[in-house]
Each structure stands twice: as structure tokens, then as C-alpha cells.
C-alpha positions in Angstrom: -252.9 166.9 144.7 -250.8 163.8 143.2 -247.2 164.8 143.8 -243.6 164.2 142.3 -242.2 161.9 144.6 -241.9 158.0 145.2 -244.7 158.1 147.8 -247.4 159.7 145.3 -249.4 159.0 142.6 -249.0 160.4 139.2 -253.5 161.0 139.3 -255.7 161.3 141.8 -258.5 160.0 139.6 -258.1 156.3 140.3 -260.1 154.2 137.4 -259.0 150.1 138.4 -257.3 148.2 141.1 -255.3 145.1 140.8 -253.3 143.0 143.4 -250.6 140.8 141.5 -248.0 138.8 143.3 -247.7 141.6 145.7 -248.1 144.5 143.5 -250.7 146.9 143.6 -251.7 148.3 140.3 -253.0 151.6 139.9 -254.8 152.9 136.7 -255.6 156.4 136.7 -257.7 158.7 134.2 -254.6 161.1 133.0 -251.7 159.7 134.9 -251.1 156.5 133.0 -250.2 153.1 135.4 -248.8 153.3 138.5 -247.6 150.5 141.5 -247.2 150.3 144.8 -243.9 148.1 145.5 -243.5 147.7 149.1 -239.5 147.0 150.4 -239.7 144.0 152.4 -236.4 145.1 154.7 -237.2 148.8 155.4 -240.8 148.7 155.0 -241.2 151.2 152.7 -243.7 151.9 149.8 -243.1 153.5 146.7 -244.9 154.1 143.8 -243.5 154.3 140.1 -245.5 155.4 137.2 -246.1 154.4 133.2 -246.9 156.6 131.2 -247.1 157.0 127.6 -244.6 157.9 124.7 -245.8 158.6 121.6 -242.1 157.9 120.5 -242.0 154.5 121.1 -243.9 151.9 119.4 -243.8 149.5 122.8 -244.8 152.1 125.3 -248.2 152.3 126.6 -250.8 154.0 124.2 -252.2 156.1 126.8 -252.2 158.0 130.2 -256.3 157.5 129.8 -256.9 154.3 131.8 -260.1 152.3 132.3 -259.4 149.0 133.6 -256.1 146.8 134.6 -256.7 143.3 134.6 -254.1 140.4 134.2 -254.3 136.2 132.7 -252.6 133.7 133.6 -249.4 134.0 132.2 -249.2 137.1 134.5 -249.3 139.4 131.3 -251.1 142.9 132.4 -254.1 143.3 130.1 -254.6 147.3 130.2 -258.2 149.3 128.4 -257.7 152.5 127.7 -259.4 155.8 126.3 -258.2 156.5 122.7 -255.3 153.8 122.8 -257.4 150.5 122.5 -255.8 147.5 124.8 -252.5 147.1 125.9 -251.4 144.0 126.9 -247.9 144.1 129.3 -245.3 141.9 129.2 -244.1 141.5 132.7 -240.4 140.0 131.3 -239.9 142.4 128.6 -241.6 145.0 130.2 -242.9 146.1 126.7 -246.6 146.6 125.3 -248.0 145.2 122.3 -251.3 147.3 121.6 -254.4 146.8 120.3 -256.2 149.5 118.5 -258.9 150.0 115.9 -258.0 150.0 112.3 -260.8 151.1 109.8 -259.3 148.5 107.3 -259.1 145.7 109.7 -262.5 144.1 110.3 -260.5 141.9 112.9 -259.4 145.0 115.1 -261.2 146.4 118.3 -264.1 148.2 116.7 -263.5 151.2 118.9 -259.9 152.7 121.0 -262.1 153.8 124.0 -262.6 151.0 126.0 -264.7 150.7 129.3 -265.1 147.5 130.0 -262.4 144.4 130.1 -261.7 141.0 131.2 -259.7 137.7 130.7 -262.6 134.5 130.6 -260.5 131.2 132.5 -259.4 130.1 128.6 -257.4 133.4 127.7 -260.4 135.0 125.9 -260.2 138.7 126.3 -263.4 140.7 126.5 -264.0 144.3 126.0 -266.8 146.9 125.8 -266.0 150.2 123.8 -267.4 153.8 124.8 -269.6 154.6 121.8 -271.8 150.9 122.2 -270.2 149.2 118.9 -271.1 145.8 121.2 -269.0 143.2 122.3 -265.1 142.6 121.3 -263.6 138.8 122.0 -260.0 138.6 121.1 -258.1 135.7 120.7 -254.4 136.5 122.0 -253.3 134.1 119.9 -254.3 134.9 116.9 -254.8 138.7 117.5 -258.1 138.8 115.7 -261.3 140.2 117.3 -264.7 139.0 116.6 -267.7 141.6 117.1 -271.3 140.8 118.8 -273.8 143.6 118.6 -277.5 143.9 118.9 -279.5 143.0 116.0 -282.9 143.3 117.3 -283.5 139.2 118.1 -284.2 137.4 121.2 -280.7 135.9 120.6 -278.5 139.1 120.7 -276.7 141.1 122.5 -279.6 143.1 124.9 -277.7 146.9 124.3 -274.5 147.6 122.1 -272.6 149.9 125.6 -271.5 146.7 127.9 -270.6 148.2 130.9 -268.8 144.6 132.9 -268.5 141.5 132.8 -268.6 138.6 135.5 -267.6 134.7 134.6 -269.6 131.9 136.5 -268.4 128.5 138.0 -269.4 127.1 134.8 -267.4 129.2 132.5 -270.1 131.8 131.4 -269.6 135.1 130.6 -272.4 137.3 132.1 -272.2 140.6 130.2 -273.3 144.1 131.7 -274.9 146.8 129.5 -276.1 150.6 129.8 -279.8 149.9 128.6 -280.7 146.6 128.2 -279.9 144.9 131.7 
């Protein structure tokens, strides 16, 4: 059972993994963000949570994590179940989140995300839960564009994308949940 303490982990149910400059990020399904910090004199690890706060409008938008992943600036880029994306800001140590807006046809089309990644040119990618398709979001203009299937050769193969893997030559090979 996750304990309490320094040495424990706010949720046993581990969801993504991500080494940074030392740092071991921990996303868990219900305990929000924790890392590892080891003290270089003593030797000793502890771990300190994030969690949400519905109070505060730069606090992570929920303890439901799917996937920590982080660009170059060394900015945290964090999916989550009913919170959308999170991106962390390592200096301010605030979030700026991402989440579906019914009257913004620019926002993520979906606040359950499963699937995430940063392509070499800062391009974020995410697959929602409920197969909308594909989200590309261009940090700096905080817009979204959507790809879905529209039943040609030319589309997206299934609307649930599952992962996503860049090659040598900068393309994004896209996972789905029925169509390969």
C-alpha cells in the first residue's frame, strides 16, 4: 500500500516513467505526479507528490495520469484523464492546462488523454480515450488541429491512437486500437 512518508508513493498504480536531469518522474492513476530526488551527500531518496487543487487555476488538473513526457526546453508535458494536458513549467513550477472547450474548435477534442508525445520541432501529439482521432498542438500558438478517419486511403486508419514513435527522419508513426 502507498504510504505517507518521503520514501513512498502517493499510488501504487504507476501509468509513465520519465528520467530528467536526474529526476525520476512518476505518474500514477489517482495519486497525481510524483519524483524520486536522490540526496547526493547522504544518499538518500525521497519522493514528493503533485497533486491537484481544484482551487488553483495553476495546479495540475488531475490526480488521473496517463503519460509524462518532457521537450526541450525541459517543460514537463503531462496527459491526463478528465484534465486534458498539462504542460509544467520547471521555473515557475506552475501549470498551464489544456482542456476541451465545446466552443473552441482549436481545443483538445477530448480531456481524457492516452496517448502523448513531443515530435523533435515542439509539436505535441495526443490521442484521446473515446477515438475523436489525432490532436497536434502548436505550443506556440495554443491551437490544436484534429485528424480523424474519414474512410480514404489517406486518413487516419482508426480514430483511438494508442502511441506514437518518431523516426530518424522526423516521422511520426501513429499507434491505433483497430486499424494497426
Amino acid at each position: 500500500m502507498p504510504g505517507d512518508g518521503k520514501n513512498s508513493l502517493s499510488d501504487w498504480r504507476i501509468t509513465s516513467l520519465l528520467l530528467q536531469d536526474n529526476i525520476l518522474w512518476i505518474g500514477t492513476f489517482g495519486g497525481g505526479i510524483n519524483y524520486l530526488n536522490v540526496n547526493k551527500d547522504s544518499g538518500r531518496a525521497e519522493f514528493t507528490c503533485i497533486k491537484s487543487n481544484p482551487s488553483s487555476s495553476n495546479s495540475l488538473s488531475s490526480d488521473l495520469i496517463t503519460k509524462i513526457t518532457c521537450d526541450t526546453k525541459g517543460n514537463l508535458w503531462i496527459g491526463t484523464f478528465r484534465g486534458g494536458i498539462n504542460k509544467f513549467d520547471a521555473s515557475s513550477k506552475n501549470f498551464l492546462v489544456f482542456k476541451n472547450n465545446p466552443l473552441n474548435q482549436n481545443s483538445i477534442d477530448n480531456n481524457d488523454v492516452v496517448s502523448l508525445t513531443i515530435d523533435r520541432t515542439g509539436l505535441v501529439w495526443a490521442g484521446t480515450f473515446l477515438g475523436y482521432g489525432l490532436n497536434k498542438l502548436n505550443p506556440e500558438k495554443k491551437r490544436f488541429a484534429h485528424f480523424k478517419n474519414n474512410m480514404t486511403a489517406n486518413s487516419l486508419s482508426d480514430n483511438v491512437i494508442t502511441a506514437f514513435a518518431e523516426d530518424g527522419d522526423g516521422n511520426i508513426w501513429i499507434g491505433t486500437y483497430n486499424g494497426g
